[in-house]
C-alpha positions in Angstrom: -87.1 -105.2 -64.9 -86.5 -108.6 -63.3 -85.1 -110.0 -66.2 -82.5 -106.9 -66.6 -81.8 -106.9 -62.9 -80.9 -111.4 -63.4 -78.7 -110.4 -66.7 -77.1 -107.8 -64.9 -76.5 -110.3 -62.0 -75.2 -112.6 -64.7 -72.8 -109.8 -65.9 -70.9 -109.0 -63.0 -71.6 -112.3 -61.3 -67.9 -111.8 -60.0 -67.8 -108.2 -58.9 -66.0 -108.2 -55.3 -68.7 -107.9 -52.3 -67.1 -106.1 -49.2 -67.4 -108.5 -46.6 -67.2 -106.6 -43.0 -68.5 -107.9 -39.6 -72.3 -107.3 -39.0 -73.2 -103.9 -36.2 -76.5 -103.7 -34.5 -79.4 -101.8 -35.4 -79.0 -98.9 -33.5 -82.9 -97.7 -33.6 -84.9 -99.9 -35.7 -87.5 -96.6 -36.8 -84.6 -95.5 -39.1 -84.9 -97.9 -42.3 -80.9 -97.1 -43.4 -77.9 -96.1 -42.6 -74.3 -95.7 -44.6 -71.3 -96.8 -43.1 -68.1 -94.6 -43.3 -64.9 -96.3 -42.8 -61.9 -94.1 -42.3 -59.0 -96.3 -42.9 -55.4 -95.7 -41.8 -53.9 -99.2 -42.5 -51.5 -99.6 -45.4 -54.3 -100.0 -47.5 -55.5 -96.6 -47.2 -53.9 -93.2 -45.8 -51.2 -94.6 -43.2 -50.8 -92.0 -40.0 -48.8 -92.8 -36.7 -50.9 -91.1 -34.2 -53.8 -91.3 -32.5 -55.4 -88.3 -33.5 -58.7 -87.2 -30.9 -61.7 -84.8 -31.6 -60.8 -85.0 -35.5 -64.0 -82.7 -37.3 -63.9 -84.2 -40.9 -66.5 -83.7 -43.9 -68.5 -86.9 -44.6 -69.9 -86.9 -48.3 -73.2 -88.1 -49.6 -74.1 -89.2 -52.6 -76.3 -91.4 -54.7 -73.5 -94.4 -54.6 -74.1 -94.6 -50.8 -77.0 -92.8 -49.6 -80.6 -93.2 -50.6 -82.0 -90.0 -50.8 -85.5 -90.7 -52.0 -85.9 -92.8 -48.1 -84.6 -90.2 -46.2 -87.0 -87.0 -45.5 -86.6 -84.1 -47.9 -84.4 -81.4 -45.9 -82.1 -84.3 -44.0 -83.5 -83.7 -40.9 -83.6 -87.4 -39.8 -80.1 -88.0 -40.2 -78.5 -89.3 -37.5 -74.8 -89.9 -37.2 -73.7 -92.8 -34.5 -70.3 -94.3 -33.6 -68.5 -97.5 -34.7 -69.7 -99.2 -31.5 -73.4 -98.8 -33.4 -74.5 -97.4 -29.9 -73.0 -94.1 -29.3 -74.5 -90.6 -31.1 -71.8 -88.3 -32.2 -71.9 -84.5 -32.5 -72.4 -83.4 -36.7 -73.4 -80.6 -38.4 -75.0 -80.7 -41.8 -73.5 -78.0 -44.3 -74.9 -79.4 -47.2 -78.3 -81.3 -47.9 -80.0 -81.4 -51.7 -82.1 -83.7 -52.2 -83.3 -82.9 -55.5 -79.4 -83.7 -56.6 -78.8 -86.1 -54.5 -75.7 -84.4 -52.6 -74.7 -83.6 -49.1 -72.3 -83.1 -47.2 -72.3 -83.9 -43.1 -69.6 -82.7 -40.5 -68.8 -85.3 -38.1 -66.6 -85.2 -35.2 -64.6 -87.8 -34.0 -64.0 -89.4 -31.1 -61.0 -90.8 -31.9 -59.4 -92.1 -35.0 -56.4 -95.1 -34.4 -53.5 -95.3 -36.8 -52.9 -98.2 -38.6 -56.4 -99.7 -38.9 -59.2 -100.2 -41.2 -62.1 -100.4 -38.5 -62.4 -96.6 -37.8 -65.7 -95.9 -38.9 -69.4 -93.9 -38.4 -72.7 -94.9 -39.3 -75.0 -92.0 -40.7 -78.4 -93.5 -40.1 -81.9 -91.9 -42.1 -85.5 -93.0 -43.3 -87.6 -92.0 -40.5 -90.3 -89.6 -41.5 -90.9 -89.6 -38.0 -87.7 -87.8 -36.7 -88.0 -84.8 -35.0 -85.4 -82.3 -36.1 -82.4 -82.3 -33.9 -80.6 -79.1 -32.8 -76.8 -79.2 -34.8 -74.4 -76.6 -34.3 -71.1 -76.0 -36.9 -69.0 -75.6 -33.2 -67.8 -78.9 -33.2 -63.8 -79.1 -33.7 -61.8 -79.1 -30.6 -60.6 -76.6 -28.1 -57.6 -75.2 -29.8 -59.5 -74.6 -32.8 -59.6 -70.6 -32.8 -61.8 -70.4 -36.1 -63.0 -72.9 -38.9 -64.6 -71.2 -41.6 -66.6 -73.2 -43.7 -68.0 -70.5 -45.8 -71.5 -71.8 -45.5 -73.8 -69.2 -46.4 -75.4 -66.6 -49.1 -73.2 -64.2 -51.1 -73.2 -60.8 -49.4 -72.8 -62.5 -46.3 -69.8 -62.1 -43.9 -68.0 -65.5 -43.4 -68.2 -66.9 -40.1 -66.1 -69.6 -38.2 -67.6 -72.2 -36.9 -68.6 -71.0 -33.4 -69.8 -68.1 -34.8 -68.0 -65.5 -32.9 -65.6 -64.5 -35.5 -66.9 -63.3 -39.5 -65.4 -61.5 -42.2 -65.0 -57.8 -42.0 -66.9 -57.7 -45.4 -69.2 -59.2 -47.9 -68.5 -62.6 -49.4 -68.7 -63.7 -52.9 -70.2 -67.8 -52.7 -69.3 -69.9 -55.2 -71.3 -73.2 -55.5 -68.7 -75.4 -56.9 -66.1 -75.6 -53.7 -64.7 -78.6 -52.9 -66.4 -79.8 -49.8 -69.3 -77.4 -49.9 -70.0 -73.1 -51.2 -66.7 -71.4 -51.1 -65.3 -67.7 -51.8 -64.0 -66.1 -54.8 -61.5 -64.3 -54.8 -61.2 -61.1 -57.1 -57.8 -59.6 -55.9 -59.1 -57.9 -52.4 -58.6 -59.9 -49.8 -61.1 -61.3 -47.0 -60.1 -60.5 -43.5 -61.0 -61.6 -40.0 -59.9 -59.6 -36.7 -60.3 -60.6 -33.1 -58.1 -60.8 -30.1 -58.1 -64.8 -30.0 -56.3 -64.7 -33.4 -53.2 -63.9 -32.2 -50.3 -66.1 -30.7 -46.4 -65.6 -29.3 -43.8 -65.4 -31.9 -43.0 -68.9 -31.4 -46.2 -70.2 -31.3 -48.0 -72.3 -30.5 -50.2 -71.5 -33.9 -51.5 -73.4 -37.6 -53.4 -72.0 -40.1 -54.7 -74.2 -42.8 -57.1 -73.6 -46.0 -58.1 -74.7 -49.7 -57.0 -72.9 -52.7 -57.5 -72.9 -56.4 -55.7 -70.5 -57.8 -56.4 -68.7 -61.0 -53.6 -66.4 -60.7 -50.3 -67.9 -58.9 -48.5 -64.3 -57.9 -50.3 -62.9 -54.6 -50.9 -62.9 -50.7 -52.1 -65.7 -50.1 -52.3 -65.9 -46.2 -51.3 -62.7 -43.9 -50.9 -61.5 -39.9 -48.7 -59.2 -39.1 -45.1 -60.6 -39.8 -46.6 -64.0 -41.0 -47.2 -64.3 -44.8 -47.7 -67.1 -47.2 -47.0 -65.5 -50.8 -47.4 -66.9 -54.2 -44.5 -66.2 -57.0 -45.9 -67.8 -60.2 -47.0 -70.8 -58.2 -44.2 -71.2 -56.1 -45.2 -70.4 -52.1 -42.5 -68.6 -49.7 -43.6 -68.2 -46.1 -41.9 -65.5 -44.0 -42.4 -64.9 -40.3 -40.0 -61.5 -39.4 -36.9 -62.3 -41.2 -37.6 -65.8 -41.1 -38.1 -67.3 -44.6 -38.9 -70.7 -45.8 -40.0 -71.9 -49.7 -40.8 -75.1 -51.5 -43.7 -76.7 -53.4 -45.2 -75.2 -56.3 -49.4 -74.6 -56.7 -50.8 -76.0 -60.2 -53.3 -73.9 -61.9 -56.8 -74.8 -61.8 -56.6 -77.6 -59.0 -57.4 -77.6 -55.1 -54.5 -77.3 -52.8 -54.2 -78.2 -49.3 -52.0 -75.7 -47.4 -51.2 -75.4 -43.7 -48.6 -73.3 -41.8 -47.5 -74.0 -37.8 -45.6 -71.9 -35.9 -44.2 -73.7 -33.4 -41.4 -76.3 -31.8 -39.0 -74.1 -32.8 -39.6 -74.4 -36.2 -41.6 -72.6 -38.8 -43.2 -75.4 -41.2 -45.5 -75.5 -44.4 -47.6 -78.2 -45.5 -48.5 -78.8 -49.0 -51.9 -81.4 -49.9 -50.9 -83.2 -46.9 -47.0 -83.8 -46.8 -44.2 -81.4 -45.7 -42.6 -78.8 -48.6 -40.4 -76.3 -46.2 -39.4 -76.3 -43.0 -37.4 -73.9 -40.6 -36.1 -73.2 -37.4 -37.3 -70.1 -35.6 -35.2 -67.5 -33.5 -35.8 -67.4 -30.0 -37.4 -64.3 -29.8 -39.8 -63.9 -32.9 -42.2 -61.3 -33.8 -45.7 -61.9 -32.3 -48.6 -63.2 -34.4 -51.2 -60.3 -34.1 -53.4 -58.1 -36.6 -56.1 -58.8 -38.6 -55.6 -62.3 -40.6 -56.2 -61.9 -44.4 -56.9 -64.1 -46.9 -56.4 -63.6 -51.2 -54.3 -60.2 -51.4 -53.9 -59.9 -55.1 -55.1 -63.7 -55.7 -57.9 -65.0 -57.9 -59.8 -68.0 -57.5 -61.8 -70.1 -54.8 -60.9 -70.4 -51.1 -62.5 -72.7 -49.0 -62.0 -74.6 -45.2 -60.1 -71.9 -43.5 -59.2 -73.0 -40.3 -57.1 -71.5 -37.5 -56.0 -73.2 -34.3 -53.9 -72.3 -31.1 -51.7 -75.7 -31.0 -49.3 -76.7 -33.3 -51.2 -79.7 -35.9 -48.9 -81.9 -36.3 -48.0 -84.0 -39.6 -50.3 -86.6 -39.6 -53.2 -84.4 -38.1 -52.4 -82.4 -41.0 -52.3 -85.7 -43.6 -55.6 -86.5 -41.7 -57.5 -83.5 -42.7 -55.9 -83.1 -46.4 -57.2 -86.5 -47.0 -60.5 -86.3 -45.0 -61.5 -82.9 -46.8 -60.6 -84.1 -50.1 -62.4 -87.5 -50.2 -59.7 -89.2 -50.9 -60.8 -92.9 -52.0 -58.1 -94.5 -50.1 -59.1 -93.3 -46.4 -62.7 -92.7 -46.9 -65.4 -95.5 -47.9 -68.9 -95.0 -47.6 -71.7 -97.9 -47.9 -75.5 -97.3 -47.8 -76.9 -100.7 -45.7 -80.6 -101.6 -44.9 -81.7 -103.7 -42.1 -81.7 -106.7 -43.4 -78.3 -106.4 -45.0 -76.7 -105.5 -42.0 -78.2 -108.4 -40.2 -77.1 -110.7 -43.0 -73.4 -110.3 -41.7 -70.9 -110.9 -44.4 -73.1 -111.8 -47.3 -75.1 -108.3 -46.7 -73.0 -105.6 -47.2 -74.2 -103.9 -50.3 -71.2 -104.2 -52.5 -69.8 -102.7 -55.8 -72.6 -104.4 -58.1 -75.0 -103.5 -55.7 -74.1 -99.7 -55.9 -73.9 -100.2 -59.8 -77.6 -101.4 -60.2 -78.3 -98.5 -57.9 -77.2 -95.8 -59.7 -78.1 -97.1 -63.5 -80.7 -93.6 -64.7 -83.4 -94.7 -67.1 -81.6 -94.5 -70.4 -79.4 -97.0 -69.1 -82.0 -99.6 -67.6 -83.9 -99.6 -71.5 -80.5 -100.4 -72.9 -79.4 -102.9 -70.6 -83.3 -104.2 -70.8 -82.7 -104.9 -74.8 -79.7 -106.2 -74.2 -81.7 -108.6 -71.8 -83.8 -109.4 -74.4 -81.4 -109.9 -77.4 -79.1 -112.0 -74.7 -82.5 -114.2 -74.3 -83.2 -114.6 -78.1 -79.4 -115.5 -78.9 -79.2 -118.1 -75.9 -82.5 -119.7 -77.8 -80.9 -119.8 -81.6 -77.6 -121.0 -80.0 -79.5 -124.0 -77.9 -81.7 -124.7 -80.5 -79.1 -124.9 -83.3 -76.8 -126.9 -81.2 -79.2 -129.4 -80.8 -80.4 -129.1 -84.7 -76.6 -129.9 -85.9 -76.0 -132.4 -83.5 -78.9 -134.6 -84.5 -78.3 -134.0 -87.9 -74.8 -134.9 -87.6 -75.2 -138.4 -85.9 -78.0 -139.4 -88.1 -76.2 -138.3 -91.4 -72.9 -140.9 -90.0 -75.8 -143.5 -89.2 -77.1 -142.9 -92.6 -73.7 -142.6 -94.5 -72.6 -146.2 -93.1 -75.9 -147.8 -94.4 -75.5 -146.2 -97.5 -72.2 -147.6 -98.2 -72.6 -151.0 -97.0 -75.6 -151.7 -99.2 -75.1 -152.9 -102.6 -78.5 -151.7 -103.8 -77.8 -148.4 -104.8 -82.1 -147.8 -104.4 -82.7 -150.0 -101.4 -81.1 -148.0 -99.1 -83.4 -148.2 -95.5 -83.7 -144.5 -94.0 -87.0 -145.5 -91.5 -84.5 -145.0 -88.7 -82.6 -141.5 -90.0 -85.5 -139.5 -90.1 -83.2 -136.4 -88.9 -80.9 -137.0 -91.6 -80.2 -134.3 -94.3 -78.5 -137.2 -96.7 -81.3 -139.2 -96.1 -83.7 -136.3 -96.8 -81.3 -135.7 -100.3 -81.6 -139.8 -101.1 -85.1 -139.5 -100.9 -85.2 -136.7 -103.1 -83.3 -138.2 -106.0 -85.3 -141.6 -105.1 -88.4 -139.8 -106.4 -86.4 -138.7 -109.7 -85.7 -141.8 -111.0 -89.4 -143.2 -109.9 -90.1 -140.6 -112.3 -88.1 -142.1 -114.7 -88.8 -146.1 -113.8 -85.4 -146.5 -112.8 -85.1 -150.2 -111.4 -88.4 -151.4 -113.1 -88.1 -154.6 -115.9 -87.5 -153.0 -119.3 -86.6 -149.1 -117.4 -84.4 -147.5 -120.3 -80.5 -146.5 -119.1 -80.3 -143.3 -117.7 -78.6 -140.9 -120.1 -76.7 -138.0 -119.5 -79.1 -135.3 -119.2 -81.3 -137.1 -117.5 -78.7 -137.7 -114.7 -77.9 -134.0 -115.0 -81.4 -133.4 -114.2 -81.6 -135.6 -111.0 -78.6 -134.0 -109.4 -80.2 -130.5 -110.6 -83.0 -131.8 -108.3 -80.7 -133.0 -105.7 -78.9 -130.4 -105.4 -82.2 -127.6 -105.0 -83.3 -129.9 -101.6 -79.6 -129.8 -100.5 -79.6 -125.8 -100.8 -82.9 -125.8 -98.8 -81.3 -128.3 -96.2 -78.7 -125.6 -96.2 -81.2 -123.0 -95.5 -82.8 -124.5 -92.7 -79.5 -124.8 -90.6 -78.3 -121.2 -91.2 -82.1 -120.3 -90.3 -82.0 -117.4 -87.5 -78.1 -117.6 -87.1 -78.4 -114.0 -88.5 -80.0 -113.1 -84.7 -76.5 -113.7 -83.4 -75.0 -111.8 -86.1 -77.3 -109.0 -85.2 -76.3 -109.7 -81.7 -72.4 -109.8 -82.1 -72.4 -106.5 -84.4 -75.3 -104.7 -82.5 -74.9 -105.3 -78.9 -71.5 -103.8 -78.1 -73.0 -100.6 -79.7 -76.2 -100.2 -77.5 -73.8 -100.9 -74.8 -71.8 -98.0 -75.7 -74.8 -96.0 -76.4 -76.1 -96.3 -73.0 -72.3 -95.6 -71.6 -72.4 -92.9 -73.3 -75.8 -91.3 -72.8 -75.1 -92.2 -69.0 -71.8 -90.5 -68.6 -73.6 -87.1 -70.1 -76.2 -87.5 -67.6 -74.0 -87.7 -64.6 -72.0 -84.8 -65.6 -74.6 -83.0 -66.2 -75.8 -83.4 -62.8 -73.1 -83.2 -61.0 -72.3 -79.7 -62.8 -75.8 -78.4 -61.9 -75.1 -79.9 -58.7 -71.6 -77.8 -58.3 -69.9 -81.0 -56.7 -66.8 -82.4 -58.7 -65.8 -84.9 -55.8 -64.4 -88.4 -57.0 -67.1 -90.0 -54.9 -70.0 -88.3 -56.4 -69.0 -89.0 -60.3 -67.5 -92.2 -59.8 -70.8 -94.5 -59.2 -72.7 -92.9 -61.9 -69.8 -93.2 -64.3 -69.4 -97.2 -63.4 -73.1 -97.8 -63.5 -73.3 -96.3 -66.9 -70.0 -98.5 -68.0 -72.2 -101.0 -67.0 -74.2 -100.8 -70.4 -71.1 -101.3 -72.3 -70.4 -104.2 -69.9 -73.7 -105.8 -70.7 -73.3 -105.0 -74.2 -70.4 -106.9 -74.5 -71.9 -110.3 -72.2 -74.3 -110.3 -75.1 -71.7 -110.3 -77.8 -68.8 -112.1 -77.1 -71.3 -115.5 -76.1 -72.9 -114.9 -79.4 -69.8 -114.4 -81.5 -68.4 -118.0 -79.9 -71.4 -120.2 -80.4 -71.8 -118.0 -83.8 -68.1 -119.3 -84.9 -69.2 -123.1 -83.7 -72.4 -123.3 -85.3 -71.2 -122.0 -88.5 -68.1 -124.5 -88.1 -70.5 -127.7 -87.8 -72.9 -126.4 -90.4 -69.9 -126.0 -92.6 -69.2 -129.5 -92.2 -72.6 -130.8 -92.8 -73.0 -128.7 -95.7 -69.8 -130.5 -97.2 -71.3 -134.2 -96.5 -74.3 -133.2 -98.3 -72.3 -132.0 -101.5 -70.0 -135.1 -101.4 -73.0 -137.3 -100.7 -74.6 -135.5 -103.8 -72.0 -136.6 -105.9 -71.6 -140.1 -104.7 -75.0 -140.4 -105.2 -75.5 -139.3 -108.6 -72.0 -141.4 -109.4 -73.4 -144.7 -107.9 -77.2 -144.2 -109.7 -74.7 -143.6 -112.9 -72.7 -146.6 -112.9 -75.8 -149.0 -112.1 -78.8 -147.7 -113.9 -76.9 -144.9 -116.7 -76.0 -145.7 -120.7 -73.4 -147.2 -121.5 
């Protein structure tokens, strides 16, 4: 395993570490903590206004939350403010360990436009934590109702502070987008109280998630205020007061919100304005029952309903909060000793790819480890073979050609020479034949046919030697991209099949088991392309030598000719 964890160290070697300043350890019996960054710079969702008492959905997951420290129903989770000091009101909706999901609602203090250090920490790993008293009635005072649609099916749905459910049974479905939410099946879910209700002209907002499966319906309705669905395309009425724009896909999750208020009637659309406008002066009151999915199939979930007019960027804020979307939130698990390291320890992107790898991908990326380590050896090894080989042969070469004697050749000094190893070969041919001795008949033609026959059997031997285990790097330029793949691929099923039984489709829950398992093919790769160059290089110089030892042959046998053949 240490070898595989060094190789994949090797791999990524330049994979970007987030740097960030170092916090204190707000209580030292928790063993880690995940730091969520909410960032409103231009590098991530970009707002204007200081929004206060913001409620937003923080998601856990494998990537940045180590479930197997943390006790087994969540109850040591602790969620603390940027200033590391601070506890913050939360509310846990979500908490499976066995899948390794959760999802955590967090209120806000405040969160500042134009910045990247809004942030929480959610600290855990203390089996010794007591399990603290959380309540879902945590968004602010204008909020009138936030359904979450937490629950069991059958139950009513409730808002947040509980005082307000459904007037009928609700139909959970385990795939929502933050956590459960309700299908839909053409009658529509209804809440009445006197707090829902407001003035004509406001102040009022209703927001929710949709994914529609049919696009012609009611979507949202109370009394003379409707949000209706014609093949996708919304039109919201208040009275005689009509404003459309947008259109809903099929099959995704849409943000939609509605204010009433300002003088103006507006709708909202995943976070940015699609119709907007201006009320009469004396409009119809907001009263009645509120329903939701009047002739609409599909999943509903976040319904919330608030006695203020939200205004555009509170309303950016909580599309791109809800949806975990990459560019506002970033979540990273710490220990410790990371956090203590300051800008080295931040556990950065390779750090959450070791951490997610599953078994399958490990015993790849440990073969890999292992064929890496045998091709470094053949390639080291060979290099050093061809280069001795080669310098001794031009050593060899000169002495052969500066000396007369075509049998007196000195090799005591060449011993890594292949030529001289060849010369010494047909040396023990013509002994065989007294070549050189007083009375020695001339060579004739067979017999020097028969020496270079003998030569040339050492030389393809010689040859055999230098090509020796370069068909481990052949094995390791063909073979290791496949594993690699192999692994991807075997990695990739794993996580969706996890996250399907898990019911959570969120970016941030596939996308660190889908990098870690690229990581195979990564790996894969760092043991091929190596190989394939010192593979090309090797064969190049052993090419080369392979040619001197052919000409050499030849020169050979020509020189012993001339000298010692008939005539």
């Amino acid at each position: 395993m240490k070898l595989a964890r060094l190789f994949s160290a090797a791999v990524i070697s330049a994979a970007c570490v987030l740097p960030t300043v170092a916090h204190a350890w707000w209580n030292a019996d928790f063993t880690q903590r995940t730091r969520v960054v909410f960032n409103t710079s231009d590098q991530g969702v970009t707002t204007q206004e200081a929004l206060s008492g913001v409620v937003v959905p923080v998601r856990l997951h494998s990537g940045n939350f180590d479930f197997l420290n943390a006790k087994l129903d969540g109850s040591d989770l602790r969620v603390v403010a940027a200033d590391d000091k601070t506890p913050l009101k939360f509310w846990v909706e979500r908490f499976d360990g066995a899948n390794e999901l959760a999802v955590v609602w967090v209120q806000l203090p405040n969160l500042l436009p134009g910045t990247d250090k809004n942030m929480v920490h959610v600290y855990a790993g203390n089996e010794q934590a007591p399990a603290e008293a959380t309540s879902p009635a945590l968004f602010d005072g204008a909020m009138l109702a936030a359904v979450t649609f937490a629950g069991q099916t059958g139950e009513p749905a409730a808002d947040a502070s509980g005082q307000i459910a459904s007037a009928g049974p609700v139909v959970r479905d385990n795939t929502g987008l933050i956590g459960a939410a309700a299908r839909l099946d053409g009658q529509p879910l209804s809440w009445s109280a006197d707090r829902l209700k407001a003035p004509g002209n406001g102040p009022y907002s209703i927001s929710l998630w949709f994914k529609p499966e049919a696009l012609t319906g009611t979507l949202v309705s109370q009394g003379a205020l409707s949000l209706a669905l014609d093949a996708g395309k919304p039109t919201l009425k208040l009275g005689d007061t009509v404003a459309t724009g947008g259109e809903l896909p099929t099959g995704a999750w849409a943000h939609l919100a509605i204010t009433v208020g300002n003088g103006q009637l507006t709708l909202y659309i995943n976070g940015g304005q699609a119709a907007q406008v201006e009320l009469p002066a004396a409009a119809v009151p907001l009263e009645g029952a509120l329903t939701v999915g009047n002739g609409l199939t599909g999943l509903v979930d976040q319904l919330e309903v608030a006695a203020t007019v939200r205004s555009a960027d509170w309303v950016k804020m909580a599309h791109a909060a809800q949806s975990a979307d990459a560019k506002l939130v970033l979540a990273v698990t710490e220990t410790e000793d990371t956090a203590d390291a300051g800008e080295g320890g931040e556990q950065g992107h390779f750090a959450i790819l070791v951490d997610n790898l599953t078994v399958d991908a490990w015993v790849v990326i440990i073969i890999l480890a292992v064929m890496f380590a045998i091709a470094a050896w053949v390639m080291w090894e060979k290099a050093v073979l061809v280069g001795k080989v080669d310098k001794a042969n031009q050593r060899f070469l000169q002495g052969f050609r500066n000396t007369r004697d075509v049998l007196a050749v000195p090799t005591n000094e060449v011993a890594n020479s292949s030529l001289a190893r060849l010369y010494q070969a047909g040396l023990r041919e013509l002994q065989k034949r007294d070549v050189g001795k007083a009375g020695a008949a001339p060579l004739s033609g067979a017999s020097l046919d028969a020496v270079k026959a003998a030569v040339d059997a050492d030389l393809i031997r010689e040859s055999h030697t230098l090509n020796s285990k370069i068909v481990l790097l052949t094995i390791a330029i063909s073979g290791g991209p496949f594993l690699g793949l192999l692994g991807t691929v075997v990695g990739v099923m794993i996580t969706f099949a996890a996250i399907a039984a898990a019911g959570d489709v969120n970016v941030n829950a596939i996308a660190p088991g889908i990098a870690a398992a690229l990581l195979a093919t990564v790996a894969g790769l760092a043991v091929a392309i190596p190989a394939l160059f010192g593979y090309n290089y090797l064969a190049a110089r052993i090419k080369n030598i392979s040619s001197d030892m052919s000409i050499f042959v030849d020169e050979f046998v020509t020189r012993v000719a001339e000298v010692h053949g008939a005539r």
